[in-house]
HTML snippet that shows the backbone in 3Dmol.js (N, CA, C, O; Angstrom):
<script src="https://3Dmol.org/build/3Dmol-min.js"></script>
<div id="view" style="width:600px;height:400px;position:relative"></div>
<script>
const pdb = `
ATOM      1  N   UNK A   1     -19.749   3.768 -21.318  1.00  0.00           N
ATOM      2  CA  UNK A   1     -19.012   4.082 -20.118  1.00  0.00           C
ATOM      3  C   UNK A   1     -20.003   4.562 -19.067  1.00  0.00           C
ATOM      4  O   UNK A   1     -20.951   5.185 -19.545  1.00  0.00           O
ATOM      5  N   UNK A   2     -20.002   4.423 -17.813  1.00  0.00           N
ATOM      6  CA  UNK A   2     -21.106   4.259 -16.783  1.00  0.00           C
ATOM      7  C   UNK A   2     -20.679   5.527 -16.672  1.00  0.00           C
ATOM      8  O   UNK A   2     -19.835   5.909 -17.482  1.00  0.00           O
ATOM      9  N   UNK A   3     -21.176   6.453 -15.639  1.00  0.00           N
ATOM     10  CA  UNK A   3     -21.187   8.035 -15.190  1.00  0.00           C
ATOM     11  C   UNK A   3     -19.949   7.376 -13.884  1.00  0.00           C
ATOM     12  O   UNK A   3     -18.967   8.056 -13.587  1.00  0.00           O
ATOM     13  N   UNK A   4     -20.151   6.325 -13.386  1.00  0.00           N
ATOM     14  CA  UNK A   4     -19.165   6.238 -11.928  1.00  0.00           C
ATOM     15  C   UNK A   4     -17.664   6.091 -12.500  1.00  0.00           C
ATOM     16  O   UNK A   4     -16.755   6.876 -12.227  1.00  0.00           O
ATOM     17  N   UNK A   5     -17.529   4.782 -13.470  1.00  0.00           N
ATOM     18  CA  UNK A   5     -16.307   5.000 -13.593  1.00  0.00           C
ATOM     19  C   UNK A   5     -15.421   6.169 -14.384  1.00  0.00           C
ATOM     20  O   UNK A   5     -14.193   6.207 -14.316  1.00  0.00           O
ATOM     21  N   UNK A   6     -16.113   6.985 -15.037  1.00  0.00           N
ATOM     22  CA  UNK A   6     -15.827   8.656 -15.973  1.00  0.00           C
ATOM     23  C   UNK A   6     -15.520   8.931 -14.898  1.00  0.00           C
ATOM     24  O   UNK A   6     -14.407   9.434 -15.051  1.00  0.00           O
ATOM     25  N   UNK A   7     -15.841   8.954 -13.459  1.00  0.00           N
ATOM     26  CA  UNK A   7     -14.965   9.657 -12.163  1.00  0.00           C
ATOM     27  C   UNK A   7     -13.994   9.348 -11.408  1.00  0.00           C
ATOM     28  O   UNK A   7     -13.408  10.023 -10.562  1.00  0.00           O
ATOM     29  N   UNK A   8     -13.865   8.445 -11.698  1.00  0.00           N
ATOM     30  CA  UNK A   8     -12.888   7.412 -11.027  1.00  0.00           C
ATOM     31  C   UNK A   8     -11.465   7.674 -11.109  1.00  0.00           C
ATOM     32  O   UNK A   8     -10.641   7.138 -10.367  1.00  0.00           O
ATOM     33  N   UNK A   9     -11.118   8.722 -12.260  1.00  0.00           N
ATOM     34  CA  UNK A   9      -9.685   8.700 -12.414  1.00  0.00           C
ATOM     35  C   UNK A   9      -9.526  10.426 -12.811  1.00  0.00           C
ATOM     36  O   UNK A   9      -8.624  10.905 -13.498  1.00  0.00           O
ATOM     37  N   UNK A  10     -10.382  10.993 -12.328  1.00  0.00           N
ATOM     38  CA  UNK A  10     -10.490  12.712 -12.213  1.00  0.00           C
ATOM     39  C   UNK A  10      -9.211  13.297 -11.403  1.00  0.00           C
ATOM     40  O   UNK A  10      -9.019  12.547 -10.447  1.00  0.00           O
ATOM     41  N   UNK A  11      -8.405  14.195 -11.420  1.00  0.00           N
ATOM     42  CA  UNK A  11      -7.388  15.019 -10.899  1.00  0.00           C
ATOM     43  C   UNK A  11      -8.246  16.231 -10.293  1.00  0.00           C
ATOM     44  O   UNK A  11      -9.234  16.635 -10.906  1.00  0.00           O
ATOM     45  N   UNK A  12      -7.918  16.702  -9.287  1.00  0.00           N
ATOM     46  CA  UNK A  12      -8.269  17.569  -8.594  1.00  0.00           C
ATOM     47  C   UNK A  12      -7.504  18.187  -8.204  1.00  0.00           C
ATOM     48  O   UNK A  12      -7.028  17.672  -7.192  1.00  0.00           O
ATOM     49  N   UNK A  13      -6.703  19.839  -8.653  1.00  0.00           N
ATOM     50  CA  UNK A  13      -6.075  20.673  -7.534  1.00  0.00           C
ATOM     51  C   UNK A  13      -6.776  21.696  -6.721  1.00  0.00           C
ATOM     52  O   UNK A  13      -7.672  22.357  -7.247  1.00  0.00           O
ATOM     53  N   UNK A  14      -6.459  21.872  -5.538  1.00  0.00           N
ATOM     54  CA  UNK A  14      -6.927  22.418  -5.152  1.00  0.00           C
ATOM     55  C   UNK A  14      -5.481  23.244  -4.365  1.00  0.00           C
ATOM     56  O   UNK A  14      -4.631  22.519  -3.848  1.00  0.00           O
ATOM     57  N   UNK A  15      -5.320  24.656  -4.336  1.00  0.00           N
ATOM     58  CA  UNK A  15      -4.444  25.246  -3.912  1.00  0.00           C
ATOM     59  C   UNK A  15      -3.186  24.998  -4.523  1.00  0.00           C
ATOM     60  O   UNK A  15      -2.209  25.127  -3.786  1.00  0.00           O
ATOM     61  N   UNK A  16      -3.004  24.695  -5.616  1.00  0.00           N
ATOM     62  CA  UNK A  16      -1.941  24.425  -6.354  1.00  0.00           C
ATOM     63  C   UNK A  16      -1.235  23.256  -6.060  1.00  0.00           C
ATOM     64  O   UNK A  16      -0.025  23.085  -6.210  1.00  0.00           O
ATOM     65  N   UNK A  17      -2.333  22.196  -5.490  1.00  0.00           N
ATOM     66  CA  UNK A  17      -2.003  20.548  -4.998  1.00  0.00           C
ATOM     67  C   UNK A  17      -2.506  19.659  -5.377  1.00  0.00           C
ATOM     68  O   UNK A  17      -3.225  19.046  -4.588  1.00  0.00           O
ATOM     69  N   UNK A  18      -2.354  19.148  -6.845  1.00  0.00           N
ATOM     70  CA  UNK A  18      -2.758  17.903  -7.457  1.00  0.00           C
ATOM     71  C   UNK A  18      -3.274  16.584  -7.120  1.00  0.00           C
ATOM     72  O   UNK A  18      -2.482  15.656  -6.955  1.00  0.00           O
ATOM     73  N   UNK A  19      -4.805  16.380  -6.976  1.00  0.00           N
ATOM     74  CA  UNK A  19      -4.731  15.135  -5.976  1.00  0.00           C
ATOM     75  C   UNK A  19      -5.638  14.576  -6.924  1.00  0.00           C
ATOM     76  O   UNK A  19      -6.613  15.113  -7.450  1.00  0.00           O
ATOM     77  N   UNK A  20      -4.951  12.837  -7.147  1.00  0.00           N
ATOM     78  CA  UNK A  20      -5.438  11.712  -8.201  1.00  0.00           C
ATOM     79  C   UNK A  20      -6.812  11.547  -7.362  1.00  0.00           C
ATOM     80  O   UNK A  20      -6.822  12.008  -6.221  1.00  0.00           O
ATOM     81  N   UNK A  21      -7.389  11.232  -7.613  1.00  0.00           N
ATOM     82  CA  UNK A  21      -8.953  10.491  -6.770  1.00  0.00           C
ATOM     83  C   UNK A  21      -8.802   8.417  -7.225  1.00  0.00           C
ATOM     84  O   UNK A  21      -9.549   7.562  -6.749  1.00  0.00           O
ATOM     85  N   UNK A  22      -7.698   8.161  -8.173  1.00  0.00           N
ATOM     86  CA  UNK A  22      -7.406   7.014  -8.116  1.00  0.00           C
ATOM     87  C   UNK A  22      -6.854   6.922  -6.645  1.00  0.00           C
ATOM     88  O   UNK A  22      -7.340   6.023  -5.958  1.00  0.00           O
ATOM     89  N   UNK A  23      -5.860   7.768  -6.045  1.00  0.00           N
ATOM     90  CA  UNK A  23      -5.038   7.461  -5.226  1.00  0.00           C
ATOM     91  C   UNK A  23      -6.059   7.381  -4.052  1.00  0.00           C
ATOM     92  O   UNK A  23      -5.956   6.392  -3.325  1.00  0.00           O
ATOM     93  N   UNK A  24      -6.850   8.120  -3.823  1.00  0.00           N
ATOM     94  CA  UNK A  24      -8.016   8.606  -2.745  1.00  0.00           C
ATOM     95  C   UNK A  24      -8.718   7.366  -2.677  1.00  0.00           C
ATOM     96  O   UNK A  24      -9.138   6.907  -1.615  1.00  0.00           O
ATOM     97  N   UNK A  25      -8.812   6.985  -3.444  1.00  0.00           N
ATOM     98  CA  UNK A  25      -9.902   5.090  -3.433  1.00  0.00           C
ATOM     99  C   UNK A  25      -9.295   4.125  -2.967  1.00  0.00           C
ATOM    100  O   UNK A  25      -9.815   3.192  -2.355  1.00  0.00           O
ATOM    101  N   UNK A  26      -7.805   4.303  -3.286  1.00  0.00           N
ATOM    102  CA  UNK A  26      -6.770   3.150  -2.426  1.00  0.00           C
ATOM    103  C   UNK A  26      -7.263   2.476  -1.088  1.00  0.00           C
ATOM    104  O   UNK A  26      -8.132   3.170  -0.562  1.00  0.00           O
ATOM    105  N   UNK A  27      -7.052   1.663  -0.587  1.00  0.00           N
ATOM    106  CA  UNK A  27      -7.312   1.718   0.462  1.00  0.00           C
ATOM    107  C   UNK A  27      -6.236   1.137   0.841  1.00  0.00           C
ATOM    108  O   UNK A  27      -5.692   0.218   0.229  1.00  0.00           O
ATOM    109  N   UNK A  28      -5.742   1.778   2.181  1.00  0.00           N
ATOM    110  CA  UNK A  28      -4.392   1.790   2.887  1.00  0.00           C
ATOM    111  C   UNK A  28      -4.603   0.653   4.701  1.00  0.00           C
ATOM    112  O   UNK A  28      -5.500   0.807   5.529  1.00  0.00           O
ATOM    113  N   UNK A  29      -3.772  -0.080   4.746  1.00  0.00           N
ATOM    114  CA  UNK A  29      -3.535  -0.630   5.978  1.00  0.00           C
ATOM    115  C   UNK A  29      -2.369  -0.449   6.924  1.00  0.00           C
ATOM    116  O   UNK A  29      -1.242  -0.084   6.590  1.00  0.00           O
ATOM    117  N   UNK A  30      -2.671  -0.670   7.824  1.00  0.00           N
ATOM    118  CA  UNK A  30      -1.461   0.062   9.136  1.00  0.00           C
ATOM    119  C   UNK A  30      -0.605  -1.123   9.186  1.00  0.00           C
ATOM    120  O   UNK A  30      -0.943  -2.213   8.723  1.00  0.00           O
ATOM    121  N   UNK A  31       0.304  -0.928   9.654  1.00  0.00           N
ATOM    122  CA  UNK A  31       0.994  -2.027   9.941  1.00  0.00           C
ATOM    123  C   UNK A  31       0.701  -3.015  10.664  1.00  0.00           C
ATOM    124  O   UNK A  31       0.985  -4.170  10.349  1.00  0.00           O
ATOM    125  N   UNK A  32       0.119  -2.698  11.687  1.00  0.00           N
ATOM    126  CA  UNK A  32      -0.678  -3.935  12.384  1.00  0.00           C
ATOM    127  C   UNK A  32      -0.905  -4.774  11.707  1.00  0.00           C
ATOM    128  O   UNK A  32      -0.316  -5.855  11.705  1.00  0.00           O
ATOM    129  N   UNK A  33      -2.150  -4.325  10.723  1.00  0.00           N
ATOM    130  CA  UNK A  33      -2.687  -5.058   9.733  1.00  0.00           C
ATOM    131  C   UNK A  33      -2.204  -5.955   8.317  1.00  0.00           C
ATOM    132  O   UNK A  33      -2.754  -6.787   7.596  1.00  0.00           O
ATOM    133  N   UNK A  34      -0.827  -5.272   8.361  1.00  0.00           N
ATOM    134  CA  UNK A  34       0.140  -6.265   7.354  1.00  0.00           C
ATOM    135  C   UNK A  34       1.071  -6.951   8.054  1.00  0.00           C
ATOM    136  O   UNK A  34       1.892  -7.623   7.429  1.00  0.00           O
ATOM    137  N   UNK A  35       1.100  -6.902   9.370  1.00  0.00           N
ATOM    138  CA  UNK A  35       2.208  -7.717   9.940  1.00  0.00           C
ATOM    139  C   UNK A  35       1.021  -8.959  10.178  1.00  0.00           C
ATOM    140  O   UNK A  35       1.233  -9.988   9.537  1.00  0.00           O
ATOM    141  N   UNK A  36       0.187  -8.940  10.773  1.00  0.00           N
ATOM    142  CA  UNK A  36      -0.553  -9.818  11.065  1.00  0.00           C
ATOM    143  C   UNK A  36      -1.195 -10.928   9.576  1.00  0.00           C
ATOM    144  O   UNK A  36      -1.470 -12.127   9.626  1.00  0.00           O
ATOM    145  N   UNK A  37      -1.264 -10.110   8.525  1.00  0.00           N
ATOM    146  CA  UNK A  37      -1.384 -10.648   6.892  1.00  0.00           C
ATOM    147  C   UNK A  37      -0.374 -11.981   6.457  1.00  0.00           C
ATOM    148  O   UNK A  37      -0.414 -13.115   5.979  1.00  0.00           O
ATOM    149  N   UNK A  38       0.726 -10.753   7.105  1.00  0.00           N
ATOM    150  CA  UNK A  38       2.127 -11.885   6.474  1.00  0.00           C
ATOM    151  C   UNK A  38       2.293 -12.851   7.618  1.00  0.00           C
ATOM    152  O   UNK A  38       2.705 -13.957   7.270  1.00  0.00           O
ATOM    153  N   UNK A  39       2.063 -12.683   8.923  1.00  0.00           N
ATOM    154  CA  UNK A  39       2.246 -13.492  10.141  1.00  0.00           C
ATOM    155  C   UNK A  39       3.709 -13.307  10.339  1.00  0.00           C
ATOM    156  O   UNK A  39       4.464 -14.269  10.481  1.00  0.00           O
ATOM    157  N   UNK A  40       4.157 -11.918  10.351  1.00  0.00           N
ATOM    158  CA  UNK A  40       5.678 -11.140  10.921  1.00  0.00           C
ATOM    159  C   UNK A  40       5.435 -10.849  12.114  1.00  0.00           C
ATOM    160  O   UNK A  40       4.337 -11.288  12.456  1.00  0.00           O
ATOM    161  N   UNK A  41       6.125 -10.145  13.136  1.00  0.00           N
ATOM    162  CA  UNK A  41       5.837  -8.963  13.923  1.00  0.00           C
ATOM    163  C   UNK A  41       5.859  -7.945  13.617  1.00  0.00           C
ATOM    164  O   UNK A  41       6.479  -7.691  12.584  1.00  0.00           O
ATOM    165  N   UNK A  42       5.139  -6.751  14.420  1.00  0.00           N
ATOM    166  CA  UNK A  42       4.960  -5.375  14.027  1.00  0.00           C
ATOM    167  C   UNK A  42       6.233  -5.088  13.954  1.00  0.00           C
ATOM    168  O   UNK A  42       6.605  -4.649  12.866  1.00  0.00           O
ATOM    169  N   UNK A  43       7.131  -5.219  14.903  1.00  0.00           N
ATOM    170  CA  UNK A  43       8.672  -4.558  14.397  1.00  0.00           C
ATOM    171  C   UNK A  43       9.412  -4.681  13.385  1.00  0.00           C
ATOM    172  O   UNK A  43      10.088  -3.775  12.897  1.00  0.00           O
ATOM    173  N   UNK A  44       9.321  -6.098  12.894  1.00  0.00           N
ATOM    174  CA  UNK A  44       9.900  -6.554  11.919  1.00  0.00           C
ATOM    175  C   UNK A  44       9.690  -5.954  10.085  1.00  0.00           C
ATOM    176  O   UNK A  44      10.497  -5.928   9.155  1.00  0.00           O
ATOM    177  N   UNK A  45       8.031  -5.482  10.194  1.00  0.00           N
ATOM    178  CA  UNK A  45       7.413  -5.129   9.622  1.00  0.00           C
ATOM    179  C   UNK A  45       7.557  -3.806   9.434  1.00  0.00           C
ATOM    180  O   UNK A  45       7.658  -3.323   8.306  1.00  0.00           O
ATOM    181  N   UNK A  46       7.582  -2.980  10.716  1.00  0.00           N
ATOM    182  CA  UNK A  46       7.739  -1.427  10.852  1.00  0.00           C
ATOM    183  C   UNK A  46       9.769  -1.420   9.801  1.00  0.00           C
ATOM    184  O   UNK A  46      10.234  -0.634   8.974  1.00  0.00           O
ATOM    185  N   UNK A  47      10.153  -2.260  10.232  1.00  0.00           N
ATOM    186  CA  UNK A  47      11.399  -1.886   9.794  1.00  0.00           C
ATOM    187  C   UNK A  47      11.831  -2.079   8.206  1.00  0.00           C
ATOM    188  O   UNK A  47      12.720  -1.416   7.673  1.00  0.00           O
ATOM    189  N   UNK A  48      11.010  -3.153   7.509  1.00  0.00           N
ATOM    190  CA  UNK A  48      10.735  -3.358   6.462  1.00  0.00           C
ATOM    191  C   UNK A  48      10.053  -2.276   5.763  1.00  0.00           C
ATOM    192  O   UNK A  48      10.227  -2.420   4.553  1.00  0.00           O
ATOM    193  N   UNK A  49       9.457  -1.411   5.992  1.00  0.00           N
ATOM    194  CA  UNK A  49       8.808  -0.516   5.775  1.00  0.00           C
ATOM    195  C   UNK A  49       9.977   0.854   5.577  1.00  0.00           C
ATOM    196  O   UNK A  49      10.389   1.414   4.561  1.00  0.00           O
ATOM    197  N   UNK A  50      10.287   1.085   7.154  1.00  0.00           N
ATOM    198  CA  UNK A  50      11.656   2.281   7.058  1.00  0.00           C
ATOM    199  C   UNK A  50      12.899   2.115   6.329  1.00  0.00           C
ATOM    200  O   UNK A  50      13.493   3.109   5.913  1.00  0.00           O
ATOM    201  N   UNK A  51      13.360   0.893   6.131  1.00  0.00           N
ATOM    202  CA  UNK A  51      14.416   0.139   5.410  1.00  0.00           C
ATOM    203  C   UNK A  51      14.241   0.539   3.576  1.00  0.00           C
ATOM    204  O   UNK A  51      15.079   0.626   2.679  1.00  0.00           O
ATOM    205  N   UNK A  52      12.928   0.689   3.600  1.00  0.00           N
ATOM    206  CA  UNK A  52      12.476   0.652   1.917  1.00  0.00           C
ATOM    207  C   UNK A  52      11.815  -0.848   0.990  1.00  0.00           C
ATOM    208  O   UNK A  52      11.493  -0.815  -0.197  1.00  0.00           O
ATOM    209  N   UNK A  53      11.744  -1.933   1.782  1.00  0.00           N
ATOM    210  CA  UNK A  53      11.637  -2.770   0.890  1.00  0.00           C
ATOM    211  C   UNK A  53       9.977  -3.183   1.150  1.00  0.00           C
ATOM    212  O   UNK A  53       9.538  -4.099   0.454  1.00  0.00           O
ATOM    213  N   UNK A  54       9.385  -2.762   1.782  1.00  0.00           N
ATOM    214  CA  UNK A  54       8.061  -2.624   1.175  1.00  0.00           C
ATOM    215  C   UNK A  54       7.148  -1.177   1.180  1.00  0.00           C
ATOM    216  O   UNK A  54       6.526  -0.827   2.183  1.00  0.00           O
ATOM    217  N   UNK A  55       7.156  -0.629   0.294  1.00  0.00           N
ATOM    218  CA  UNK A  55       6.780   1.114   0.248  1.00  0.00           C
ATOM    219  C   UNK A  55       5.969   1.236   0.974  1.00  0.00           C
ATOM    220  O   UNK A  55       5.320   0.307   1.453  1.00  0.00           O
ATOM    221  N   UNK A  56       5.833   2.350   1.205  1.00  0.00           N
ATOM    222  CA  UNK A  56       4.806   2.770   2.857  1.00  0.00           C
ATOM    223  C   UNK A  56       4.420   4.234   2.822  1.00  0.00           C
ATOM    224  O   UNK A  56       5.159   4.813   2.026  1.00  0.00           O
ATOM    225  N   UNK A  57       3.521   5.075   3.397  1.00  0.00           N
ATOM    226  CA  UNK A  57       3.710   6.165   3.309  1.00  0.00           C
ATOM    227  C   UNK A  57       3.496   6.759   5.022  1.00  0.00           C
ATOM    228  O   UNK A  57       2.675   6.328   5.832  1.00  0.00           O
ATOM    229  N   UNK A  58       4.478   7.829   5.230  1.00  0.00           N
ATOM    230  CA  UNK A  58       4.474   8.361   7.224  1.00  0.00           C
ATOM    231  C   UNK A  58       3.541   9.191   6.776  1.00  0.00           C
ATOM    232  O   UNK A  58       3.790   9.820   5.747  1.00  0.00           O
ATOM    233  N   UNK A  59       2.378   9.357   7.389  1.00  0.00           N
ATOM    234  CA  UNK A  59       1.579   9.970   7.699  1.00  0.00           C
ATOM    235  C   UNK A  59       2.099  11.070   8.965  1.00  0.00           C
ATOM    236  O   UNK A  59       2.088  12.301   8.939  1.00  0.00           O
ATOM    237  N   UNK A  60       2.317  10.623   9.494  1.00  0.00           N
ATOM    238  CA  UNK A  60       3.173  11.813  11.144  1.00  0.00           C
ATOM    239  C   UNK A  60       3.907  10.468  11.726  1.00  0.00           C
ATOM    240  O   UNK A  60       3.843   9.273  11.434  1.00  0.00           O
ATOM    241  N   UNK A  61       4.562  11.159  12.594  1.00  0.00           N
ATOM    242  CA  UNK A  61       5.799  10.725  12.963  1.00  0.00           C
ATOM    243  C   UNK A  61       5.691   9.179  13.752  1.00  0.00           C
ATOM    244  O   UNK A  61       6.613   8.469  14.153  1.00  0.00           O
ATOM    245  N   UNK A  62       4.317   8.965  13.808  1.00  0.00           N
ATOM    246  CA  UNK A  62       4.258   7.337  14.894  1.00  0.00           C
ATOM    247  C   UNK A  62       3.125   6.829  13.554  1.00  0.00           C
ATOM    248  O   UNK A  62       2.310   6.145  14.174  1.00  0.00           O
ATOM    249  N   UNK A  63       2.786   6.825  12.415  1.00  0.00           N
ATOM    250  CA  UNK A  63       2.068   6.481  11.699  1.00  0.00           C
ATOM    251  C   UNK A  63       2.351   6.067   9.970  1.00  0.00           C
ATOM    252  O   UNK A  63       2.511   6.837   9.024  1.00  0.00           O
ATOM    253  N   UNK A  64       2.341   4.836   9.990  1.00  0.00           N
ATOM    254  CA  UNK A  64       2.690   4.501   8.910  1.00  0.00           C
ATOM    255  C   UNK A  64       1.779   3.766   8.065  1.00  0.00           C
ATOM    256  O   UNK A  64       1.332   2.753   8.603  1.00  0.00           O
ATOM    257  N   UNK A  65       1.353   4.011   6.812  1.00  0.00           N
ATOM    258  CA  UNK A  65       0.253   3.226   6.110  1.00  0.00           C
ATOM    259  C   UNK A  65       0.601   2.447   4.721  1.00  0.00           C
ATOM    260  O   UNK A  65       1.325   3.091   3.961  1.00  0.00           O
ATOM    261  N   UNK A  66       0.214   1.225   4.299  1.00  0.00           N
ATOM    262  CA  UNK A  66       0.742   0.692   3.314  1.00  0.00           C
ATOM    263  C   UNK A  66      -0.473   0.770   2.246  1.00  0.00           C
ATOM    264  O   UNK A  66      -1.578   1.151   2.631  1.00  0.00           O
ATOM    265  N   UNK A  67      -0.286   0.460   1.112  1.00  0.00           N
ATOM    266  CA  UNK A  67      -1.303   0.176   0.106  1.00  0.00           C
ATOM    267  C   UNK A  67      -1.653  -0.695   0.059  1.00  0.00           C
ATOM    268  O   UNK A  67      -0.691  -1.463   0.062  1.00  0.00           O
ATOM    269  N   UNK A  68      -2.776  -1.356  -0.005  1.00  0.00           N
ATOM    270  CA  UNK A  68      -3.164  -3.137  -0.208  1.00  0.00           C
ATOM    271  C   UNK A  68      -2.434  -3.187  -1.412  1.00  0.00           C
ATOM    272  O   UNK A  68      -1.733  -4.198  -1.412  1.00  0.00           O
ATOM    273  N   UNK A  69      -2.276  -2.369  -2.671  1.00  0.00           N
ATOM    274  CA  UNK A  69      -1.949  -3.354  -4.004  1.00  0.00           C
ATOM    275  C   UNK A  69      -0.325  -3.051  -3.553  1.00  0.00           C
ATOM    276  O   UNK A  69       0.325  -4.060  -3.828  1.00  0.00           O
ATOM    277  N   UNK A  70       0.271  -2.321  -3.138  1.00  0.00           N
ATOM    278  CA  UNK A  70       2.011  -2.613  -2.461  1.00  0.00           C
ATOM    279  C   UNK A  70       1.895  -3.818  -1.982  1.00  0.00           C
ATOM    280  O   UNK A  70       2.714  -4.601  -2.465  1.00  0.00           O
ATOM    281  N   UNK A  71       1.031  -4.351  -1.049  1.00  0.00           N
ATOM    282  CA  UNK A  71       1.450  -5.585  -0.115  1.00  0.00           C
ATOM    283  C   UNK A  71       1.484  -6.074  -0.565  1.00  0.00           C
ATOM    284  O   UNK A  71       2.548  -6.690  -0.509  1.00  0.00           O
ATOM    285  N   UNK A  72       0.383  -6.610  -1.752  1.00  0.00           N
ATOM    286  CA  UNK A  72       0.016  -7.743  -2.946  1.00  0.00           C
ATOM    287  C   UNK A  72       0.983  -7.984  -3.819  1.00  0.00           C
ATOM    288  O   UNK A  72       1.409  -9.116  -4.045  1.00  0.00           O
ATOM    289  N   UNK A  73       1.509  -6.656  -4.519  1.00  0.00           N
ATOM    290  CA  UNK A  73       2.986  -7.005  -4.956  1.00  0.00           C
ATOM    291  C   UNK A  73       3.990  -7.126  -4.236  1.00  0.00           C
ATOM    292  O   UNK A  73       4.893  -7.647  -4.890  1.00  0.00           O
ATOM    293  N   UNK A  74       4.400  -6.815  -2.805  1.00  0.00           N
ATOM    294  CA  UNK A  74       5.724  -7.376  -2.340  1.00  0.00           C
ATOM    295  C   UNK A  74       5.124  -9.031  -2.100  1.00  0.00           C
ATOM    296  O   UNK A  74       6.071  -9.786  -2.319  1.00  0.00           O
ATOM    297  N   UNK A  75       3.717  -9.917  -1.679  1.00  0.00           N
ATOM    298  CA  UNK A  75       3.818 -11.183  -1.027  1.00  0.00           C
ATOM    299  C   UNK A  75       4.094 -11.511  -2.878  1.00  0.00           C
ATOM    300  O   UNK A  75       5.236 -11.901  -3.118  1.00  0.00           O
ATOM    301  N   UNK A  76       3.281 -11.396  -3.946  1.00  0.00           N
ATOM    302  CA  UNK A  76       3.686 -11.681  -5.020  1.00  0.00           C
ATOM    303  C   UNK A  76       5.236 -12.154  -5.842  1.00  0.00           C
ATOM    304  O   UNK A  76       5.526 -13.136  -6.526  1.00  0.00           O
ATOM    305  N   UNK A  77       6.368 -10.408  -5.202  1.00  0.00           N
ATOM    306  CA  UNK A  77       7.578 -10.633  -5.707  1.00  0.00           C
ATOM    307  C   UNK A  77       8.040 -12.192  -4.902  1.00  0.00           C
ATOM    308  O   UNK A  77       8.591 -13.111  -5.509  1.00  0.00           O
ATOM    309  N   UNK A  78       7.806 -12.216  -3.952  1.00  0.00           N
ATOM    310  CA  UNK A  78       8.498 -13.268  -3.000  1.00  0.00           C
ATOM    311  C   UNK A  78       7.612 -14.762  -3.473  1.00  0.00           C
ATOM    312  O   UNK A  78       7.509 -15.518  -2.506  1.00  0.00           O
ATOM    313  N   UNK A  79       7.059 -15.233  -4.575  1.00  0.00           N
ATOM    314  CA  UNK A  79       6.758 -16.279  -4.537  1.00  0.00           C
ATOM    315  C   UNK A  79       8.171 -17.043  -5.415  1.00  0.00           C
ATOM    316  O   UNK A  79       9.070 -16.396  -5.952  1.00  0.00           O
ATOM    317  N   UNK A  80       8.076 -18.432  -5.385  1.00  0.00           N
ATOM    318  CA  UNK A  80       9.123 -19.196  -5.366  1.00  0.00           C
ATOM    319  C   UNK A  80       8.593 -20.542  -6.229  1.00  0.00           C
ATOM    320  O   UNK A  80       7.442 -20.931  -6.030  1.00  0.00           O
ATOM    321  N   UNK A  81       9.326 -21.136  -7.044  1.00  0.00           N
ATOM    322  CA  UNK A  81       8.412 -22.192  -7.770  1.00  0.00           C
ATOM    323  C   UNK A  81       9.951 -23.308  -7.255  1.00  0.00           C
ATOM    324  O   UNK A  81      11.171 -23.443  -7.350  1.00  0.00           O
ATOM    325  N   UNK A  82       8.423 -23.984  -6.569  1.00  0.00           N
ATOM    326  CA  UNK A  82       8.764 -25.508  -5.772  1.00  0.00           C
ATOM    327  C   UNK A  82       8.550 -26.614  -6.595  1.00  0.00           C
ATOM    328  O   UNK A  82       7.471 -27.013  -7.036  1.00  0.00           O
ATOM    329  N   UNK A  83      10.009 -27.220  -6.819  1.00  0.00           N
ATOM    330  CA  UNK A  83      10.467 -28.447  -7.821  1.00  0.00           C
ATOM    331  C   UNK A  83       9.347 -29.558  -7.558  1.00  0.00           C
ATOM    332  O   UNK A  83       8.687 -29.712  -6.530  1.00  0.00           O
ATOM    333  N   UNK A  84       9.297 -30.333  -8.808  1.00  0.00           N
ATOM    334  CA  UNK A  84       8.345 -31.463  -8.073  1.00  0.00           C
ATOM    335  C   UNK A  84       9.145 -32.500  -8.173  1.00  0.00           C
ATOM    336  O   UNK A  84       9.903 -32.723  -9.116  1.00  0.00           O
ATOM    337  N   UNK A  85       8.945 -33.396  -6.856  1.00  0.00           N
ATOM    338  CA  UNK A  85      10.041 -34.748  -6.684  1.00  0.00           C
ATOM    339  C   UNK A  85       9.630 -35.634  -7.727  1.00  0.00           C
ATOM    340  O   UNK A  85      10.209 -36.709  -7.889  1.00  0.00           O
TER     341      UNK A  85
END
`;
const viewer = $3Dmol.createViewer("view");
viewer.addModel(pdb, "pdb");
viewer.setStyle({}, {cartoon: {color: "spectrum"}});
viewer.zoomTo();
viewer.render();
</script>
């Protein structure tokens, strides 16, 4: 086992606030950046988000961030197997 990945999945509280360092490595995109992925609009997207059907987290009140592996599994759930003629 390398010394990097033994850290990779360490818990940290600090002040009686549990924080994964898996979660900390995530890397998160704005909506911009997933509306433009899927080729939606930002609104359409922002509302998909507040609605619940693709998880998101509000950062403050005009800021919303997604997970790359959320996006990957919502374009994933939505694939479709096309009959062959």
């Amino acid at each position: 086992m390398s010394l990097n990945s033994h850290y990779n999945h360490i818990k940290i509280t600090i002040m009686n606030l549990e924080i994964n360092t898996k979660t900390i490595n995530t890397r998160f995109l704005s909506v911009k950046e997933c509306s433009e992925i899927l080729g939606i609009s930002y609104n359409n997207l922002l509302l998909m988000v507040k609605c619940g059907d693709i998880p998101g987290f509000q950062f403050n009140p005009r800021s919303y961030r997604i997970k790359e592996s959320d996006l990957a599994n919502y374009i994933e759930s939505k694939r479709v197997q096309v009959a062959h003629l």
